[in-house]
C-alpha positions, 0 to 999 in steps of 0.5 A: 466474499469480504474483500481483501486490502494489501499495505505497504509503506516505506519509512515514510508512509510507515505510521500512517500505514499503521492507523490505517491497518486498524481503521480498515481491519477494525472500522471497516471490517475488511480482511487486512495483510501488512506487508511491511515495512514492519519497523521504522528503518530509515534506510528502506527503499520504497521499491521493497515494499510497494513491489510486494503489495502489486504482486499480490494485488497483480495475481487477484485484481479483481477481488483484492486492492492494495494502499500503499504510502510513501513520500512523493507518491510518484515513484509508489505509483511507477513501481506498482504500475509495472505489474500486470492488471495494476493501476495505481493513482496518486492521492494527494492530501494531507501530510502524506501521499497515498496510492491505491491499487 
């Protein structure tokens, strides 16, 4: 069974998410789903996004994996952490912050 990967990302993380989706989906060739945020919105609220990818990650985490990215990395990690079965850990490197679940 190919294993499925959950992205979501606030305004912050939002065009990295996007490279990501298609290096993983075309490079790696793991099942993708983007959760949002799908448009840039300056306004979005992480908790929005990241709660979303947890959910889905909390329901099978044996068999699915999550990415999600934002500004700090921080409060990404809080957030998908209070899902049942979830761990998240905080990359940091490069520009951006990334936490996989």
């Amino acid at each position: 069974m190919n294993m499925k990967v959950f992205f979501g990302a606030d305004h912050a993380g939002f065009e990295l998410k996007n490279k990501l989706v298609v290096y993983v989906r075309d490079e790696l060739g793991y099942e993708v789903e983007d959760l949002g945020a799908h448009e840039l919105n300056l306004n979005d609220d992480y908790p929005d996004f990241i709660s979303r990818v947890a959910e889905r990650v909390s329901v099978e985490p044996e068999t699915v994996r999550g990415i999600v990215l934002g500004g700090s990395g921080q409060g990404e990690a809080m957030v998908a952490n209070k899902f049942p079965g979830v761990r998240a850990a905080v990359f940091y490197g490069g520009d951006q912050n990334i936490v996989t679940l």
